[in-house]
C-alpha positions as a Python dict, from the first residue, in 0.01 Angstrom:
ca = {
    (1, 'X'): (0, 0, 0),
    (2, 'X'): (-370, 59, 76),
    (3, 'X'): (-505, 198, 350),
    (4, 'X'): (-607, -48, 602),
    (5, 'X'): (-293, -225, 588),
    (6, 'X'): (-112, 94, 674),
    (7, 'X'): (-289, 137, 986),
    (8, 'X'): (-272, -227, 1079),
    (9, 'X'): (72, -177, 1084),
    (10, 'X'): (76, 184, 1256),
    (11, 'X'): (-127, -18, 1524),
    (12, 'X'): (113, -293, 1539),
    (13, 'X'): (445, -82, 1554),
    (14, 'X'): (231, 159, 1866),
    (15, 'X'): (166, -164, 2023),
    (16, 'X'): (527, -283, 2010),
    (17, 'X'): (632, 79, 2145),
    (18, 'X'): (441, 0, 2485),
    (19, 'X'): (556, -314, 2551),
    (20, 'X'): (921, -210, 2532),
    (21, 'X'): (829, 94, 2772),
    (22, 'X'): (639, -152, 2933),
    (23, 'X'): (928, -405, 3009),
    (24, 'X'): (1126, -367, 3314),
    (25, 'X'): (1431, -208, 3268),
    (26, 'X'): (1753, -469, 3365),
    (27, 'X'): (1956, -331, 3642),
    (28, 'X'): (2225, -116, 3611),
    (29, 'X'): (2512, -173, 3838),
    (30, 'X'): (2711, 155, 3922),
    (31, 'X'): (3048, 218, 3650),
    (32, 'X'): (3305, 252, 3980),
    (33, 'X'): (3345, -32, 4228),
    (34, 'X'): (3262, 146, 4546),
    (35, 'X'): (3539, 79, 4842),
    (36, 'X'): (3346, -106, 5151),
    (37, 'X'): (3344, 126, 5439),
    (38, 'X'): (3670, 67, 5618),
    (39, 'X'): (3651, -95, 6022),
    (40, 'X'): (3743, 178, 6276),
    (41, 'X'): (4131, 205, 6318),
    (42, 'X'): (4429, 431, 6307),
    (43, 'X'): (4316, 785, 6280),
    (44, 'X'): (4556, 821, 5948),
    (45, 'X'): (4575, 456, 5823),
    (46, 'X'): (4870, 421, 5647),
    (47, 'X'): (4867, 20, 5511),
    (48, 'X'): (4810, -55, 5190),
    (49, 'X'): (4437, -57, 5094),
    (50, 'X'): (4285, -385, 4907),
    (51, 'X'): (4333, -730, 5014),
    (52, 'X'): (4668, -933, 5166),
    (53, 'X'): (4772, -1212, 4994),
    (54, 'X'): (5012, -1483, 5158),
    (55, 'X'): (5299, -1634, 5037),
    (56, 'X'): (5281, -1675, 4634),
    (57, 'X'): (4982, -1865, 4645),
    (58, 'X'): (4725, -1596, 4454),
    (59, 'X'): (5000, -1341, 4497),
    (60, 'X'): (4960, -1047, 4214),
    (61, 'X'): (5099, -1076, 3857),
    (62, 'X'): (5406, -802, 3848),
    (63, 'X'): (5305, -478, 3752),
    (64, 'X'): (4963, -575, 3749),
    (65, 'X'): (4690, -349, 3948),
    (66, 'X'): (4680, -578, 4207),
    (67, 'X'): (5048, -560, 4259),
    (68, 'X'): (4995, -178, 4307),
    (69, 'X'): (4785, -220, 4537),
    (70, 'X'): (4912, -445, 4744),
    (71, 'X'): (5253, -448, 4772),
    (72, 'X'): (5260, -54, 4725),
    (73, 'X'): (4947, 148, 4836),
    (74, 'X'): (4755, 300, 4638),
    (75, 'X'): (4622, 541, 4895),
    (76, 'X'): (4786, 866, 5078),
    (77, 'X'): (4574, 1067, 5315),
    (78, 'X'): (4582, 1471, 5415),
    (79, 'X'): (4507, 1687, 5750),
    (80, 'X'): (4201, 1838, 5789),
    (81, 'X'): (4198, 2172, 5551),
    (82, 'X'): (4504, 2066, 5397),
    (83, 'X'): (4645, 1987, 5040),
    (84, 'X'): (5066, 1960, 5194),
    (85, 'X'): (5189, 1589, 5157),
    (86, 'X'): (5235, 1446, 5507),
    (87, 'X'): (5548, 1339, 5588),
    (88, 'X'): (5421, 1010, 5653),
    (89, 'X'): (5273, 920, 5278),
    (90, 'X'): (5622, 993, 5157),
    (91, 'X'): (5708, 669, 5167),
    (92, 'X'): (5417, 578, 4976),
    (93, 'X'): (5443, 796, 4736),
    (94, 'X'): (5820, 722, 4652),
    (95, 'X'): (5693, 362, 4660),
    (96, 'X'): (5434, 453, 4380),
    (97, 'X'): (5720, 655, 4168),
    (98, 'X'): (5941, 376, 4210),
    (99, 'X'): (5665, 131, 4052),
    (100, 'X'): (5553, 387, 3777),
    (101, 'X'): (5917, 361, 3653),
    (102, 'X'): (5980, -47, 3666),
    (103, 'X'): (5649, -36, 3459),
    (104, 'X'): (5674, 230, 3256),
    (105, 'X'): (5340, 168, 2972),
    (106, 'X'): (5140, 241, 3339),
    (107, 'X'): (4931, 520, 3307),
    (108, 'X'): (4733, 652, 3661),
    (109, 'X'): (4497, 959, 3772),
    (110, 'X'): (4509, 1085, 4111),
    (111, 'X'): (4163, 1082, 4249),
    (112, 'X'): (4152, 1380, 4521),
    (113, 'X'): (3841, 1325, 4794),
    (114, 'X'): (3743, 1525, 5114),
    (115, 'X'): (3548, 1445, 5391),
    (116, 'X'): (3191, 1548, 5395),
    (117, 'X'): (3255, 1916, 5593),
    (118, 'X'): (3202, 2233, 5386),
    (119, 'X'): (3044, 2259, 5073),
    (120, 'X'): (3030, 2106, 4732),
    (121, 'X'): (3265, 2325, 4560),
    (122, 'X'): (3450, 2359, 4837),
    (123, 'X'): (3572, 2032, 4873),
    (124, 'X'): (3604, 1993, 4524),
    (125, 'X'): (3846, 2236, 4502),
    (126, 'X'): (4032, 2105, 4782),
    (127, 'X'): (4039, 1770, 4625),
    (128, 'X'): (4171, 1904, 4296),
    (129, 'X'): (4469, 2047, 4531),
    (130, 'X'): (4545, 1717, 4683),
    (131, 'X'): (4515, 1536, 4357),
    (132, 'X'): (4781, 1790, 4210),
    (133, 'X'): (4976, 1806, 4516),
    (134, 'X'): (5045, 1425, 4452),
    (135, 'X'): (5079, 1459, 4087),
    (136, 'X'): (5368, 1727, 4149),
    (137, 'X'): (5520, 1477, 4422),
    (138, 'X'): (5495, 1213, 4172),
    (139, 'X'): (5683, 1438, 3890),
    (140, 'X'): (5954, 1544, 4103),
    (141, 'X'): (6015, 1182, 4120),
    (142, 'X'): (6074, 1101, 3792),
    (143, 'X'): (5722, 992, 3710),
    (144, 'X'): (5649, 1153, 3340),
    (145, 'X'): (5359, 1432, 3352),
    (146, 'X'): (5213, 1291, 3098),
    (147, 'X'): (5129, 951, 3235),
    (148, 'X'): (4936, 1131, 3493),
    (149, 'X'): (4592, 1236, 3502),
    (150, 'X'): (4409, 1440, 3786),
    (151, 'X'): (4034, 1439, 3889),
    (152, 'X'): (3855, 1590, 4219),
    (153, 'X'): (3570, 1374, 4332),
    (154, 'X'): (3556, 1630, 4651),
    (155, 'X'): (3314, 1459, 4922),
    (156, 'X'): (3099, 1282, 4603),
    (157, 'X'): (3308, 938, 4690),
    (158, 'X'): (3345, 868, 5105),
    (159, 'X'): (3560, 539, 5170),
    (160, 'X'): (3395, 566, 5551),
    (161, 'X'): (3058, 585, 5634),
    (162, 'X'): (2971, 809, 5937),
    (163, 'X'): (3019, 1147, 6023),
    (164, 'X'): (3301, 1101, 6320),
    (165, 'X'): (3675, 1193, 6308),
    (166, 'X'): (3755, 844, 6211),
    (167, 'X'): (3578, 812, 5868),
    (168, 'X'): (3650, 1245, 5864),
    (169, 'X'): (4032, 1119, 5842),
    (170, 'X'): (4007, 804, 5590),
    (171, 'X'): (3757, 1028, 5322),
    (172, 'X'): (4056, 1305, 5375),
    (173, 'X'): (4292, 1121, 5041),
    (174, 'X'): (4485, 1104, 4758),
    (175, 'X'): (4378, 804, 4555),
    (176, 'X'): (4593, 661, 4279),
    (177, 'X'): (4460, 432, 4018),
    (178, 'X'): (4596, 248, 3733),
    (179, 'X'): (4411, 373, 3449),
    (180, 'X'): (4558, 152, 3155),
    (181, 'X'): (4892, -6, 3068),
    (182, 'X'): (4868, -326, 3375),
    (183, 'X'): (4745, -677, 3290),
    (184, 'X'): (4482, -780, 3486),
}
């Protein structure tokens, strides 16, 4: 290869380098479906999150995600400073065990949050406690530990927008989501 066609094609492979920095980049849409901020209601809601279908028409496959959400919750919430269950997500949460075993192939990880008081690592850690607090609840259910993953997402993932008691109370949870094993 002589010399002038080596730099002819040095020149063409620099040119093709900026144009491809050049190019606008596509968007990237985010890897997690963000919840929409919630309306203003019960201080500790306690309905199942997602959307309410009627009758059978569009009603959730069994065992599906959708069915989890719906028809059992997939959402618990905690007092302020606190990692104890509530008496109230009890119910939920036997719900939730009670599902994990009619579909056993189900795996889940319990996605601990905090509202946007204190710091970072704070709230991290105090999500990782209400993530393991359910996990544990879950267990003594019957649920297998090894179907059950935990992550803390601290005050990194708010359900509410605002900085009021209201969206304090909703970004104070327990998430559980259906990691593989559900149609779709």
């Amino acid at each position: 290869m002589n010399t002038s066609t080596l730099i002819r094609l040095t020149a063409v492979g620099a040119l093709v380098a900026t144009m491809a920095a050049c190019a606008p980049k596509p968007k990237v849409e985010p890897a997690v479906p963000t919840q929409p901020a919630q309306p203003t209601g019960p201080q500790y809601p306690t309905a199942p999150t997602g959307p309410v279908t009627g009758g059978n028409v569009g009603a959730p496959a069994p065992g599906s995600e959708q069915d989890f959400v719906v028809n059992v919750g997939d959402r618990v919430y905690f007092d302020l400073d606190s990692y104890s269950v509530r008496p109230e997500a009890q119910p939920r949460l036997d719900a939730q065990a009670a599902w994990l075993q009619r579909y056993p192939q189900v795996t889940i990880r319990i996605e601990g949050n905090a509202d946007e008081r204190g710091t970072r690592e704070y709230n991290l850690a105090l999500g990782a406690r209400r993530a393991e607090s359910v996990r544990t609840y879950l267990i003594q259910r019957g649920v297998p530990a090894g179907r059950i993953d935990t992550i803390s997402f601290g005050k990194e993932r708010p359900i509410a927008e605002g900085s009021n008691e209201s969206a304090w109370a909703q970004n104070r949870n327990a998430h559980t989501a259906i990691v593989s094993g559900a149609p779709r």
